[in-house]
C-alpha positions as CSV (number, residue, x, y, z in Angstrom):
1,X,-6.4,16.1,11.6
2,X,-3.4,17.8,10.6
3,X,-0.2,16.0,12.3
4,X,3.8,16.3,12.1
5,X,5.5,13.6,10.4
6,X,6.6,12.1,14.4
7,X,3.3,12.6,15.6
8,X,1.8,10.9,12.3
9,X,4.8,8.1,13.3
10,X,3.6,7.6,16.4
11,X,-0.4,7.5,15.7
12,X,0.2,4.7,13.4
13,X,2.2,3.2,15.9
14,X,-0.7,3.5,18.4
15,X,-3.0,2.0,15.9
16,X,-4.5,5.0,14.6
17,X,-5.4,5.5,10.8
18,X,-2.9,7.7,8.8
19,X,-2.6,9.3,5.5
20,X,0.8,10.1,3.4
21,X,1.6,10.8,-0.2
22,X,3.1,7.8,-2.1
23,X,4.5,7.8,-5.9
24,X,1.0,7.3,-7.1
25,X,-2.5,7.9,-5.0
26,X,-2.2,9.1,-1.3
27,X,-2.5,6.7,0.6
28,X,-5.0,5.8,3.6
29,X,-2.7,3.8,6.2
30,X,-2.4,1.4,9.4
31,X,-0.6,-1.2,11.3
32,X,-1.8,-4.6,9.2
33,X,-3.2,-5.7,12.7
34,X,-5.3,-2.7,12.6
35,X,-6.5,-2.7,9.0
36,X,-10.0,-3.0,9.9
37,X,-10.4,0.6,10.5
38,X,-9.5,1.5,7.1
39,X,-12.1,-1.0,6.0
40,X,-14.3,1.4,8.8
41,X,-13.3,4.7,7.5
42,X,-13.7,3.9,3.4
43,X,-16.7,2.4,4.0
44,X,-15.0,-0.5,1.9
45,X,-16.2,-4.0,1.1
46,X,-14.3,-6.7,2.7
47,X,-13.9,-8.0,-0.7
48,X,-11.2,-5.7,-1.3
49,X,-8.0,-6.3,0.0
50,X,-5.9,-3.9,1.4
51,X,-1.9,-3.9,0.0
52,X,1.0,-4.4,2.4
53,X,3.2,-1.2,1.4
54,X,7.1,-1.7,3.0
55,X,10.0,-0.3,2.9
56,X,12.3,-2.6,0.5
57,X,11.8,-6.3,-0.3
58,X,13.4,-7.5,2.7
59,X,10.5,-5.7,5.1
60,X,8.2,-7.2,2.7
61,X,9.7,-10.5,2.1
62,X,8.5,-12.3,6.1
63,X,4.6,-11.7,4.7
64,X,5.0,-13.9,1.4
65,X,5.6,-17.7,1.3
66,X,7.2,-19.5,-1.5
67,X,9.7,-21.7,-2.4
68,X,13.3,-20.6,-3.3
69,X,12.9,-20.8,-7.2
70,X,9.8,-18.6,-6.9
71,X,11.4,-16.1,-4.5
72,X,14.2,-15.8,-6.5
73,X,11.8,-14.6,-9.5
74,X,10.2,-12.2,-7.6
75,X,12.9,-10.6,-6.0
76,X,14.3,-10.3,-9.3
77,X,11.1,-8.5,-10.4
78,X,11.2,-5.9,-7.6
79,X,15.1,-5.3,-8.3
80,X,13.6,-4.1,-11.8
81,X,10.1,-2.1,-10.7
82,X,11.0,-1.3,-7.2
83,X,10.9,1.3,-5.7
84,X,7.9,2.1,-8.5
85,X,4.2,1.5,-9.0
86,X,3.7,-2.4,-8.8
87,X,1.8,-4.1,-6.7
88,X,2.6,-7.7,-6.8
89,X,0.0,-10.1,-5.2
90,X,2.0,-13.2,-3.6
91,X,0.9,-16.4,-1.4
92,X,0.7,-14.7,2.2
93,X,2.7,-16.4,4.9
94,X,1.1,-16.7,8.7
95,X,2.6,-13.2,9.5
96,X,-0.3,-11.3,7.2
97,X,-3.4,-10.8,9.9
98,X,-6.7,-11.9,8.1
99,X,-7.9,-8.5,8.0
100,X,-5.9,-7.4,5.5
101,X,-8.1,-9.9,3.5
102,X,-11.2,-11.5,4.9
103,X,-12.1,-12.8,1.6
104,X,-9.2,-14.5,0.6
105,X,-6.4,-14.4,3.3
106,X,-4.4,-17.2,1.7
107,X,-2.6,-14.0,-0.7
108,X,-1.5,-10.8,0.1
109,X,-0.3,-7.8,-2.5
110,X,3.1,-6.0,-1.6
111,X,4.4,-3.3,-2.9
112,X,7.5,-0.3,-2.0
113,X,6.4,3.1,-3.2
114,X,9.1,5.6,-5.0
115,X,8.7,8.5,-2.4
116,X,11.1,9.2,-0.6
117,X,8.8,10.8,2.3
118,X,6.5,7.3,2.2
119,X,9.6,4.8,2.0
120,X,11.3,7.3,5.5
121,X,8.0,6.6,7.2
122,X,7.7,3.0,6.6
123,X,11.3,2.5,8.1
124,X,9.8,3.8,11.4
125,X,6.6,2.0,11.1
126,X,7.2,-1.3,9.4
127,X,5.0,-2.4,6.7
128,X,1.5,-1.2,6.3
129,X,-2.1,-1.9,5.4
130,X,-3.1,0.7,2.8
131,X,-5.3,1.9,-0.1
132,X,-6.0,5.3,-1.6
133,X,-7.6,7.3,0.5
134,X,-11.2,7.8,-0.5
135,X,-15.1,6.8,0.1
136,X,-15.2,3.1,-1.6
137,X,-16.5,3.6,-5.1
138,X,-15.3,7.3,-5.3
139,X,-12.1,8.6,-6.8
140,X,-9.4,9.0,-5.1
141,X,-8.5,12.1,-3.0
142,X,-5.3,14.3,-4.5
143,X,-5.2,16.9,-1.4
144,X,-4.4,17.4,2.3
145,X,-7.4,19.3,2.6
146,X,-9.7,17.3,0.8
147,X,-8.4,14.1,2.7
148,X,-8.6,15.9,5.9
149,X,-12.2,16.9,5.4
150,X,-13.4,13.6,4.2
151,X,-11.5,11.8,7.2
152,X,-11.6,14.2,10.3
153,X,-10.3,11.1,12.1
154,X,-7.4,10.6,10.5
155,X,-4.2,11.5,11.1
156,X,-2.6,13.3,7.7
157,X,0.7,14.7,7.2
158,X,1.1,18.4,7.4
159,X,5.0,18.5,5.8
160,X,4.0,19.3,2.6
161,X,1.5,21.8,1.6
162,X,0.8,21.2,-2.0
163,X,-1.5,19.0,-3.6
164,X,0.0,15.4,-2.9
165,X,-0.8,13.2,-5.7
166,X,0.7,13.3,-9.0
167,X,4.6,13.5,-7.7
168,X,5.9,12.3,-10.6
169,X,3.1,13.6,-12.8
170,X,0.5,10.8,-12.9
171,X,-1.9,9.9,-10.1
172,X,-2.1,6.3,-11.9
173,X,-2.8,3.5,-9.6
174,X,-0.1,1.1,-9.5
175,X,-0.1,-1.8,-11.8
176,X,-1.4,-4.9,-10.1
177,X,-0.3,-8.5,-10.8
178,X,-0.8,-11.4,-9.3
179,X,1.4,-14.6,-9.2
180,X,-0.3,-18.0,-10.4
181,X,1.0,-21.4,-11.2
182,X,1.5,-19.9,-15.0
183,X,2.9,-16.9,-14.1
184,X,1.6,-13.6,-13.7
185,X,-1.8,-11.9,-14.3
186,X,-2.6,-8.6,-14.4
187,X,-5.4,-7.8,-12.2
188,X,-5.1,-4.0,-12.8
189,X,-3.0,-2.4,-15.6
190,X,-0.9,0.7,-14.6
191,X,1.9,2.8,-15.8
192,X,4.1,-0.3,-15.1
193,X,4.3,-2.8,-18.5
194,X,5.2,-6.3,-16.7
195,X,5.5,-9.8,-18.7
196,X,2.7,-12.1,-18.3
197,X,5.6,-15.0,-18.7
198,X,7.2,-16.5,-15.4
């Protein structure tokens, strides 16, 4: 269902499913209190968690829990990557709801896109639960058209008319890595190179 970026706002806002371009993959989005129907519409394993996209550090920064040594390091990490594509999986603090990952709720990944169209909606909306939007287990969808006729449900946005992934001329993932007690491991190599050393 083709929306306007304020009626896209507002679905998300009334717990619907949305879908926007980000600086990797579109992106299949809701309210983190509401990520259950994205696990709904993908057809997705609760396995797989969903990633909290925000904004800037500081939206992000209430879902994560560390001390002030290890905040300091990651903040210093996004003030090099973000806005970019790394996702950095961090202990969750009580404010992530379970759904965003049933398997393992005690982490959470985080991440601020470099879109300018994704970061304007996510200062309306707040963080949100998303993933690529696609059937889990298929590839990920590049289009309006073809997001729109695999989720008739969902609300996509109808500002731009061409082909939505690839913005910056790769429809990589984002590079995923997770924070441990020796530092980080990369769950998912991207077109972000990060240090394994803390």
């Amino acid at each position: 269902m083709y929306v306007s970026r304020t009626e896209l706002i507002a679905g998300l806002a009334a717990g619907r499913v949305a879908s926007f371009p980000t600086d990797t993959v579109p992106a299949l989005a809701a309210r983190p209190d509401q990520g259950a129907a994205i696990f709904v519409a993908k057809e997705r394993s609760p396995d797989k968690p969903l990633i909290l996209m925000g904004a800037s550090w500081a939206d992000l920064s209430p879902y994560v829990t560390g001390d002030e040594s290890e905040r300091a390091h990651w903040q210093a990490l996004t003030q090099a990557h973000w806005p970019g594509a790394l996702t950095l999986v961090l202990p969750a603090s009580e404010q992530v709801p379970t759904v965003m990952h049933p398997k393992d709720p005690t982490t959470i990944g985080v991440r601020v896109p470099d879109l300018a169209i994704a970061r304007e909606i996510l200062v309306e909306t707040g963080p949100l639960a998303t993933t690529s939007a696609n059937r889990s287990g298929e590839p990920p969808l590049e289009t309006l058209m073809a997001i729109a006729n695999a989720f008739p449900d969902v609300l996509v946005l109808s500002d731009l008319v061409a082909p939505i992934a690839c913005i910056h001329g790769s429809s990589l993932p984002s590079t995923v890595a997770k924070w441990t007690a020796d530092g980080w491991q990369i769950l998912r190599q991207g077109s972000v190179q990060l240090s394994l050393k803390p």
